[in-house]
C-alpha positions as CSV (number, residue, x, y, z in Angstrom):
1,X,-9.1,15.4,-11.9
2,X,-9.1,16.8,-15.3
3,X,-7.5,14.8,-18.2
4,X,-5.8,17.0,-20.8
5,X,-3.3,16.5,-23.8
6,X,-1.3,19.1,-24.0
7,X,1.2,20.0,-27.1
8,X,5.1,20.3,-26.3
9,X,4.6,24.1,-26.9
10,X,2.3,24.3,-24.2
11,X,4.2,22.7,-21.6
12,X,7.1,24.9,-22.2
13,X,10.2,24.3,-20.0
14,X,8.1,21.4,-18.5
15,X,8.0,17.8,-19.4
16,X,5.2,15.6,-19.9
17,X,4.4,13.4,-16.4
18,X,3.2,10.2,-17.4
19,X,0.8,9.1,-14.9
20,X,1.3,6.0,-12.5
21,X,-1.0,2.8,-13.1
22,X,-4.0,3.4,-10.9
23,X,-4.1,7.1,-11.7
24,X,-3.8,6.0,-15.3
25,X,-6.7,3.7,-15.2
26,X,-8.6,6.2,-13.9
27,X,-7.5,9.0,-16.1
28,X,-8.8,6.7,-19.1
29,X,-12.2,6.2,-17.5
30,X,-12.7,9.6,-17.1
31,X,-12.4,10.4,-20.8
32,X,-15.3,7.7,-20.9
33,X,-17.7,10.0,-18.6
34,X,-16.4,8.3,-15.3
35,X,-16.2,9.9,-11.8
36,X,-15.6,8.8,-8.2
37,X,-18.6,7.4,-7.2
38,X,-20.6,7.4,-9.9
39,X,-23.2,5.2,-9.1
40,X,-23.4,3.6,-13.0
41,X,-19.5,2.5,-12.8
42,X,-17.8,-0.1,-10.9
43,X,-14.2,0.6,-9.8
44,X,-12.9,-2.8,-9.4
45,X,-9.3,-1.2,-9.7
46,X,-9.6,1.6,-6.9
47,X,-6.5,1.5,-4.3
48,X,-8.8,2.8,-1.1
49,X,-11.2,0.9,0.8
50,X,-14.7,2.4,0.6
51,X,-14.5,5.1,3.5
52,X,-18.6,5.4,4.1
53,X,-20.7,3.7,7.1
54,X,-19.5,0.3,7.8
55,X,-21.3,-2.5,9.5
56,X,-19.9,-3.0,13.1
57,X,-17.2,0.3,12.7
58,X,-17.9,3.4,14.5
59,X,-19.6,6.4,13.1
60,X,-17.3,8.1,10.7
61,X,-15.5,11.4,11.8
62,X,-17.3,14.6,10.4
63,X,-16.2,17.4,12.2
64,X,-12.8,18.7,14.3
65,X,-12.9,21.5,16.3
66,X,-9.7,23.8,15.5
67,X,-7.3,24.9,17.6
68,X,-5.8,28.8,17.3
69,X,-2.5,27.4,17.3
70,X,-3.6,25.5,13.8
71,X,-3.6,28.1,11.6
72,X,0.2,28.3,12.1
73,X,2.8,25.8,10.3
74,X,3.5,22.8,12.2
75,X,6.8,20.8,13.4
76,X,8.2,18.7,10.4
77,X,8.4,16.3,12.3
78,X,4.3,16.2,13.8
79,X,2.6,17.5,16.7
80,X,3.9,16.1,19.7
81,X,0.7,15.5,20.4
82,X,-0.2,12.9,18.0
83,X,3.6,11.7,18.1
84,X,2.7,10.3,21.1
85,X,-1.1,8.5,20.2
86,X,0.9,6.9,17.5
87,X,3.9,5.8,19.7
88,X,1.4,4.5,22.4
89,X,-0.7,2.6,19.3
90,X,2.0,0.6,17.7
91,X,3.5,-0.2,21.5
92,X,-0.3,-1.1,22.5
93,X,-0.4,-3.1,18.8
94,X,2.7,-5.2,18.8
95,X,4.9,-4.1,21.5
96,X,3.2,-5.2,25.0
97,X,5.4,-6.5,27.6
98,X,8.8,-5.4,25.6
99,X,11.6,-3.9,27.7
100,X,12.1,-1.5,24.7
101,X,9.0,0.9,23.8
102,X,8.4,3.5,21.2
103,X,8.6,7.5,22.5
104,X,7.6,10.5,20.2
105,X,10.6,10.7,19.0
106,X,10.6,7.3,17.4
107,X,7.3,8.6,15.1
108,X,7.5,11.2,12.0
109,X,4.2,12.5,10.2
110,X,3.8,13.3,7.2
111,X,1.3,14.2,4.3
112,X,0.3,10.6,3.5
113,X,2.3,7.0,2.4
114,X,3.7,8.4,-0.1
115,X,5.1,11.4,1.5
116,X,6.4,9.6,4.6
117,X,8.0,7.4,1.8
118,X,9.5,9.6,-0.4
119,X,11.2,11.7,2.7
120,X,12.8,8.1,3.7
121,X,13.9,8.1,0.1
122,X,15.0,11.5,0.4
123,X,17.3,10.5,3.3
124,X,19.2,7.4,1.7
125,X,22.6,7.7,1.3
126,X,24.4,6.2,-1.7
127,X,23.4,2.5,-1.4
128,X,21.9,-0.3,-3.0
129,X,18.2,-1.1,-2.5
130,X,16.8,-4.3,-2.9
131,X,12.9,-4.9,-3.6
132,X,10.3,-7.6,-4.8
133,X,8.3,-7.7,-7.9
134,X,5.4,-7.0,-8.3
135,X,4.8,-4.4,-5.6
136,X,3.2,-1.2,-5.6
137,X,3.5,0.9,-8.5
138,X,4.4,4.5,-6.5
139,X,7.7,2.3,-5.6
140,X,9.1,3.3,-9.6
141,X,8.4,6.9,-9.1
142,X,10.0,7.4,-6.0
143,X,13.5,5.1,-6.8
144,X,13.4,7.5,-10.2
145,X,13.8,10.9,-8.4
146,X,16.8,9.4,-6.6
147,X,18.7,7.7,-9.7
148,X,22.2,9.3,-9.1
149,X,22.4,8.7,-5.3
150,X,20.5,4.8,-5.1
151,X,20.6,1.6,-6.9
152,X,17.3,-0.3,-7.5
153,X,18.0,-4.2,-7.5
154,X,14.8,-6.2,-8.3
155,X,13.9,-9.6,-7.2
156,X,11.6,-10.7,-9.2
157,X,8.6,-13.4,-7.1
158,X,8.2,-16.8,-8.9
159,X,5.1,-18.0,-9.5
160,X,5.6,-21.3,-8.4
161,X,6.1,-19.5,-5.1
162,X,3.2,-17.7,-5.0
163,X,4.3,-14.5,-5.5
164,X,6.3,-14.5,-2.4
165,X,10.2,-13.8,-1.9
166,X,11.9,-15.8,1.0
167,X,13.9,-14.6,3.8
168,X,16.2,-17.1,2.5
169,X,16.4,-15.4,-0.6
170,X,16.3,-11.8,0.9
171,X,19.3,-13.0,3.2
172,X,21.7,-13.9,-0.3
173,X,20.5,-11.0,-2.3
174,X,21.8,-8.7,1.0
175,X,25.3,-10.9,0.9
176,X,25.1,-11.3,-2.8
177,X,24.4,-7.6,-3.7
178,X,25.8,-5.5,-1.1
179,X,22.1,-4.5,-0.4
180,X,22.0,-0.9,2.2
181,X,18.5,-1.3,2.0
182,X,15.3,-3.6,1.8
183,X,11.8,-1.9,0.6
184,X,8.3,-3.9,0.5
185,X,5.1,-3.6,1.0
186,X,3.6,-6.2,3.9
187,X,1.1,-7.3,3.1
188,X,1.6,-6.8,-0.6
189,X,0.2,-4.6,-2.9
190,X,-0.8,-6.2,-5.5
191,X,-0.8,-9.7,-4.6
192,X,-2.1,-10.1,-0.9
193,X,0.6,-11.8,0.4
194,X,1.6,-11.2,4.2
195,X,5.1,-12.2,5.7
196,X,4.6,-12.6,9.2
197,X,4.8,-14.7,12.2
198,X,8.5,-16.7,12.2
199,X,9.0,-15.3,9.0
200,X,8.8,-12.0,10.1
201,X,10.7,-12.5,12.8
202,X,13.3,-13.6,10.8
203,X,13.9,-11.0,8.0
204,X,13.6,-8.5,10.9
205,X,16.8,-10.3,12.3
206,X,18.2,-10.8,9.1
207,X,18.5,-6.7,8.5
208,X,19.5,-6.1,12.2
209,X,22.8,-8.8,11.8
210,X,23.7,-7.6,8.2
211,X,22.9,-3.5,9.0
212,X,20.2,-3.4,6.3
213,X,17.6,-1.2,6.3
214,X,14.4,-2.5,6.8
215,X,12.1,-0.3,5.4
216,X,8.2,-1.8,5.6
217,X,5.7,-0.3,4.1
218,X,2.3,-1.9,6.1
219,X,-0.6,0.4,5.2
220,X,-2.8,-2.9,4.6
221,X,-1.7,-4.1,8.3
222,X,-5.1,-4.9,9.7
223,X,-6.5,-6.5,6.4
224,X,-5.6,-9.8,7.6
225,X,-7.6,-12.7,6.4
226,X,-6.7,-16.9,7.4
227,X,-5.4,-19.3,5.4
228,X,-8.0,-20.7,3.2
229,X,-9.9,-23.2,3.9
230,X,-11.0,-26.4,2.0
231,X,-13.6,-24.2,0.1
232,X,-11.2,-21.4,-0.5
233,X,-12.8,-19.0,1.8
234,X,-10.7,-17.0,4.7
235,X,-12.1,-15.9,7.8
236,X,-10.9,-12.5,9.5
237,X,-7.7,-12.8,10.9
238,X,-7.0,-11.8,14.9
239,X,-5.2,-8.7,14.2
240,X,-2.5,-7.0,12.6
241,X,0.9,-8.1,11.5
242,X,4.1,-5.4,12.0
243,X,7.7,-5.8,11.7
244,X,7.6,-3.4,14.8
245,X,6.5,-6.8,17.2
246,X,10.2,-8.4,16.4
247,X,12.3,-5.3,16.9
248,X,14.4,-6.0,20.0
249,X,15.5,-2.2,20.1
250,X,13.5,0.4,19.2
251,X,16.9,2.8,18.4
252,X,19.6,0.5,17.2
253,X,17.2,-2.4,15.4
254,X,17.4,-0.6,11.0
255,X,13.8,-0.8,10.8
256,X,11.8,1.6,9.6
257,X,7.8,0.9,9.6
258,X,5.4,3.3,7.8
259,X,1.2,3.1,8.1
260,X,-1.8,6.0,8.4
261,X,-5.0,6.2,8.5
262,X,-5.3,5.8,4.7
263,X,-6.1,2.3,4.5
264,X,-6.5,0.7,7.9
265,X,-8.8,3.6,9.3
266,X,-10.5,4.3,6.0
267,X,-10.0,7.9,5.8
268,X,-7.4,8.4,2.8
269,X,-8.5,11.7,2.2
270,X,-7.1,13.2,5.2
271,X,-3.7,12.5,3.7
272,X,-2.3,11.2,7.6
273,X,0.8,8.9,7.1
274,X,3.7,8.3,9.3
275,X,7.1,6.6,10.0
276,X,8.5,4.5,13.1
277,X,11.6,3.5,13.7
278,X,15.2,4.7,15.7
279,X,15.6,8.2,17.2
280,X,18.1,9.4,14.2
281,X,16.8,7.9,11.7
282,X,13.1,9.4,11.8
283,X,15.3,12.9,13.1
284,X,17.7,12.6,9.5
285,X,13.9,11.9,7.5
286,X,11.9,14.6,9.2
287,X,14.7,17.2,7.8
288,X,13.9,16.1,4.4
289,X,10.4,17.3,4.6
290,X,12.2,20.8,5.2
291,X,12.3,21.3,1.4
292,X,10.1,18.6,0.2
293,X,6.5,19.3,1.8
294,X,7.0,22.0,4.6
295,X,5.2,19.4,7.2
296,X,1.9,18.2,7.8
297,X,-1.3,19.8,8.5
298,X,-2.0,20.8,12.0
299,X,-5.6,20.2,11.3
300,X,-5.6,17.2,9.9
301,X,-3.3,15.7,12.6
302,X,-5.5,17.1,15.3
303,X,-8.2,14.8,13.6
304,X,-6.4,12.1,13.7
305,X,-5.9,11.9,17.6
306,X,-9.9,10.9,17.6
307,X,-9.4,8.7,14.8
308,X,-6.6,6.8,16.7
309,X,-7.9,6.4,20.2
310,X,-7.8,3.1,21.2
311,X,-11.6,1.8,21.6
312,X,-12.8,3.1,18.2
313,X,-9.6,1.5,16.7
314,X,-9.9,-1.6,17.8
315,X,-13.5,-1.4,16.8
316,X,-12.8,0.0,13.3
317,X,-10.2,-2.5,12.5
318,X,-12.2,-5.6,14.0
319,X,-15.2,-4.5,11.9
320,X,-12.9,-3.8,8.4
321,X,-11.6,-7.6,8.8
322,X,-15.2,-9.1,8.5
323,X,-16.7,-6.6,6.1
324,X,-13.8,-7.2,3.7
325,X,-13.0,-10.9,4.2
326,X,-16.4,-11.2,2.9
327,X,-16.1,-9.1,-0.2
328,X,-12.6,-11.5,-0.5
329,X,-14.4,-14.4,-0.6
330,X,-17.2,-13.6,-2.7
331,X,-14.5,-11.9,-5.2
332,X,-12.3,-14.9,-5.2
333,X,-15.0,-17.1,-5.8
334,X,-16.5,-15.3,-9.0
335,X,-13.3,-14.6,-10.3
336,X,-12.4,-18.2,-10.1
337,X,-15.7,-19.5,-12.1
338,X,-14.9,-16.8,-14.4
339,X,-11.5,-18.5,-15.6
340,X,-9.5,-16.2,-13.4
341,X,-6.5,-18.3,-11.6
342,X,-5.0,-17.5,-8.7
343,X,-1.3,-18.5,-7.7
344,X,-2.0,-17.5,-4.0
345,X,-5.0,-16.5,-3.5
346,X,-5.3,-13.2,-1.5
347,X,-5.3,-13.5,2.2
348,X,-4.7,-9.4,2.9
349,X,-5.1,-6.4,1.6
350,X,-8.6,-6.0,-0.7
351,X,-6.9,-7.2,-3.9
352,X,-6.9,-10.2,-5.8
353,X,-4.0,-10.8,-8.2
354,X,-5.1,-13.1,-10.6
355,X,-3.8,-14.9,-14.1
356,X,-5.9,-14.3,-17.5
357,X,-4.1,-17.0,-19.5
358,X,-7.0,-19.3,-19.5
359,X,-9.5,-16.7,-21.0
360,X,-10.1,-16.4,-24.3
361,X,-8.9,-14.1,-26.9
362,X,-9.0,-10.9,-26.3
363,X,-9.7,-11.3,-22.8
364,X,-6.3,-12.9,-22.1
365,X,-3.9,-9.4,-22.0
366,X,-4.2,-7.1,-19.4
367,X,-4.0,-3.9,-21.6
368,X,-6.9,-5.4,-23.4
369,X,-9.1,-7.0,-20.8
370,X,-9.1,-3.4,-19.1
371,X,-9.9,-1.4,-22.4
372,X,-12.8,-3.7,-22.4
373,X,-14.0,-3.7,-19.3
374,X,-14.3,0.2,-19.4
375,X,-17.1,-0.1,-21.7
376,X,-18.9,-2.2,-19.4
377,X,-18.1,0.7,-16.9
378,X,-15.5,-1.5,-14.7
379,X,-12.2,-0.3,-13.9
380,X,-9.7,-2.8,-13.3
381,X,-5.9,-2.3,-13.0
382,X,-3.4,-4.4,-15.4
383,X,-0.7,-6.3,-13.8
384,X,2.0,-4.6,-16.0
385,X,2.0,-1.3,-14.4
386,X,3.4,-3.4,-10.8
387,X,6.5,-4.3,-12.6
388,X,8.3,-1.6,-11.1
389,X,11.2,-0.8,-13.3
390,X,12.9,2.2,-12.5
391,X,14.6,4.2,-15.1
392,X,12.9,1.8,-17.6
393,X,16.0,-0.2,-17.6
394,X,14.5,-3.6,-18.2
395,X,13.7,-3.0,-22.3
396,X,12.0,-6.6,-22.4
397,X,8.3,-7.2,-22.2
398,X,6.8,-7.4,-18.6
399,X,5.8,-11.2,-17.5
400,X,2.6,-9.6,-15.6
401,X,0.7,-8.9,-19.1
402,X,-1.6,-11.6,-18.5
403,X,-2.2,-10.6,-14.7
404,X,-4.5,-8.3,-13.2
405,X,-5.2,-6.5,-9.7
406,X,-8.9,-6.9,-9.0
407,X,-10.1,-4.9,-6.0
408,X,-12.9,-5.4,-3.3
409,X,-12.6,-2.1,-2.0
410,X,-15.4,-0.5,-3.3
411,X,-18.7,-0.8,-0.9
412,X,-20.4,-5.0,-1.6
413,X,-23.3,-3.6,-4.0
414,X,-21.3,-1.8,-6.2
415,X,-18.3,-4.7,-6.1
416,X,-21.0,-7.3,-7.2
417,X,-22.2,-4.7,-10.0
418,X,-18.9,-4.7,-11.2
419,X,-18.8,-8.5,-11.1
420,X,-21.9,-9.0,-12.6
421,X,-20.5,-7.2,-15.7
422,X,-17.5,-8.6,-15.8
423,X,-19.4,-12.2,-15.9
424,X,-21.3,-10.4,-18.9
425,X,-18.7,-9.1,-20.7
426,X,-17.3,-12.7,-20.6
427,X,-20.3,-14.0,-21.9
């Protein structure tokens, strides 16, 4: 990616795109000599997990042998093909021994999360949408395009409660607010939060009584850590969480579940994402990508029926829970002697969302801690940039200035590089 500045003569017609948080961050590194793995920078900020060899994961996919049929466009909606693998994963993942099962035509593909998201976007009617803050930063971007047609309504996390919004709470902002629609990310970027087990269960029957949309976004599903322990440290959780486990019917329950192999499979390049959820629903989304994308690639998707067969999945995912529970703990722990604080300290995901209030001076803002942490060569990302605000309607100053998303995603040696500075910097 090349960073430019161009003058409003240049851009003509056009207007200038601001870019979103991460890609900001790394867009100011870059003017600093930074590139993706550049082995003398640290990016303590980047929103993939490292997508080399792993210990205990299978060899990583080099090659796919194409089919004739490839080179021609695709169904929006997917191959059938790889419809199916993904039906038969999340019914093998959270649906075993339920009366009501996913077909291919509960599953859309699409280009990536983002895509898959912006169809279902796409596809809302005029409604109110409720959502937490913080959450992940594409979230603005997306409610933006749609301005005239939804209504963004924030709920904004309380410390005190970790970061967390209660299906209490969801459950009078639905009856409160009128709410259509429910979007999150579980677990959460940025924080590391997961809503699961009863909890789970009952927002899922929360949206299915009132008619709410359910839309989860759980492309961090198998990063699941345990509680802490006395020390602080997690150990690798059992398996993954999904809203898809409490659905009673796969067609009538308003629940729409999007994942890929971006994050849980390590392979974001290949730009895989995909939506499950009711026959009509993923039918009225898969239209959408009719004039937004054109479909997904036939190639890619014929990759990703190797990437999702069942032995080297459960093998991937077992091994991604130990590799990065340990980079979580070790993170955690050097953040904490650093002067970092944690609300709730991350038990999914690879991020840790942490307070700077207790450093000193200039250390103690976001905006500055990450100017000067790029010339130590660490990227971090400030905690402003997940107070999505769509149409910049909130004027006042974000309460996240003093927070910042830390993440373990890079490979151990270059994460404790990036620590090690840090712990310099701080002197």
């Amino acid at each position: 990616m090349t960073v430019t500045t161009f003058t409003p003569h240049a851009l003509g017609a056009l207007r200038e795109v601001p870019y979103m948080g991460v890609i900001f961050v790394v867009a100011e590194a870059m003017k600093l000599g930074y590139e993706n793995g550049h082995p003398d920078w640290s990016n303590l900020g980047q929103g993939q997990p490292e997508v080399g060899e792993m210990s205990g994961a299978p060899a990583r996919i080099h090659s796919v042998a194409i089919d004739p049929s490839d080179h021609a466009y695709g169904p929006l909606e997917g191959t059938r093909e790889l419809r199916e693998a993904i039906a038969a994963y999340h019914n093998r993942m959270h649906r075993v021994g339920k009366a009501s099962q996913y077909t291919a035509d509960n599953v859309a593909i699409a280009g990536g999360g983002r895509l898959a998201l912006t169809r279902a976007m796409a596809a809302l009617g005029s409604v109110n949408i409720g959502y937490q803050l913080p959450d992940y930063t594409a979230f603005e971007d997306m409610f933006n395009l749609h301005l005239d047609r939804i209504t963004p309504e924030s709920m904004r996390c309380r410390e005190g409660e970790g970061f967390g919004v209660s299906v209490a709470r969801v459950r009078e902002e639905i009856a409160d607010r009128g709410l259509g629609a429910y979007l999150f990310s579980n677990p959460c970027n940025p924080t590391g939060n997961v809503v699961e087990g009863a909890d789970l269960e009952e927002l899922v029957a929360v949206c299915r009584e009132s008619g709410t949309t359910l839309l989860s976004d759980e492309f961090y599903s198998h990063f699941i850590y345990t509680p802490p322990g006395a020390d602080g440290d997690c150990a690798p959780g059992t398996g993954p969480v999904s809203a898809s486990a409490y659905i009673e019917d796969v067609d009538r329950d308003p629940v729409l579940v999007f994942d890929g192999l971006t994050k849980n499979h390590r392979y974001p390049g290949w730009r895989v994402g995909w939506t499950v959820g009711p026959r009509a629903m993923i039918e009225t989304m898969a239209r959408t990508g009719s004039s937004i994308d054109g479909g997904p690639s036939r190639i890619a998707q014929r990759a990703a029926l190797e990437a999702l067969e069942p032995a080297r999945t459960d093998q991937e995912t077992k091994a991604l829970r130990e590799v990065f529970c340990e980079k979580r703990n070790i993170m955690v722990r050097r953040l904490a002697k650093m002067g970092v604080r944690f609300a709730n300290a991350s038990r999914s995901t690879f991020y840790c969302w942490g307070s700077l209030e207790n450093l000193p001076e200039p250390f103690n803002d976001g905006m500055s801690f990450f100017r000067r942490a790029l010339d130590v060569k660490v990227l971090t990302v400030p905690g402003e940039f997940f107070d999505v605000n769509p149409g910049k309607r909130r004027s006042r100053e974000s309460p996240y200035k003093r927070w910042m998303r830390f993440s373990f995603g890079p490979p151990k040696d270059n994460m404790l590089q990036g620590l090690d500075r840090l712990e310099q910097m701080l002197g």
